[in-house]
C-alpha positions in Angstrom: -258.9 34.4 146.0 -255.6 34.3 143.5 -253.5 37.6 143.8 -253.3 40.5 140.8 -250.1 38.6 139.4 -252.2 35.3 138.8 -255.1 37.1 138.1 -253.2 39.0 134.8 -251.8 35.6 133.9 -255.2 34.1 134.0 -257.2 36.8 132.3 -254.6 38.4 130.2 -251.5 36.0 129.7 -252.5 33.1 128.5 -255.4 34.2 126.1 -252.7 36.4 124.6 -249.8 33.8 123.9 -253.0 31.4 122.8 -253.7 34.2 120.0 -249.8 35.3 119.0 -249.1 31.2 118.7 -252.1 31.1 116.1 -251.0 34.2 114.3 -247.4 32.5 114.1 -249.0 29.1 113.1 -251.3 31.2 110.5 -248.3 32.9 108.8 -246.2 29.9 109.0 -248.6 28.0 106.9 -249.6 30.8 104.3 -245.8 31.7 103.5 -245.4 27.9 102.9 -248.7 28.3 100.4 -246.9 31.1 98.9 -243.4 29.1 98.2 -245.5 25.8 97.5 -247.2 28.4 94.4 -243.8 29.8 93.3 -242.2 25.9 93.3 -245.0 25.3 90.8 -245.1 27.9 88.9 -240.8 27.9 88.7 -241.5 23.9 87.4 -244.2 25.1 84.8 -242.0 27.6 83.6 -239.0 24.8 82.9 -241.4 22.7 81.5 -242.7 24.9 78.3 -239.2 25.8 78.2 -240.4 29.6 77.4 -237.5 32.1 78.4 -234.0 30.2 79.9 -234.0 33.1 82.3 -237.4 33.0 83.5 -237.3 32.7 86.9 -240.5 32.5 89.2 -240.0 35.1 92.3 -240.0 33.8 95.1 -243.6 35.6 97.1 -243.3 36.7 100.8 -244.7 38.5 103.3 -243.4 42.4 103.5 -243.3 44.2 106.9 -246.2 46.4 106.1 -248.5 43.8 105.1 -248.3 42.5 108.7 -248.9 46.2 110.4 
């Protein structure tokens, strides 16, 4: 029978760095969506040539949209 200490990393640990690596991977990947949309939108904006100041802004996640 495996002690408490490798019973928590068992049950517990590794389920738990499984899910925050996902959330990580998750974010990573929808904040490179977000500046993949701005890059476009920034090179549609040049194109038509509209305002010279027009600038695209630049999207990202905010601390409270992660709490």
């Amino acid at each position: 029978m495996a002690n408490n200490g490798e019973e928590i990393g068992e049950i517990l640990i590794t389920p738990l760095s499984r899910l925050l690596g996902e959330v990580g991977r998750s974010v990573a990947e929808t904040q490179r969506a977000l500046d993949l949309n701005s890059i476009k939108t920034q090179i549609e904006i040049d194109e038509e040539k509209a305002d010279p100041g027009l600038q695209a802004c630049p999207q990202r996640f905010s601390s409270q949209c992660l709490l």
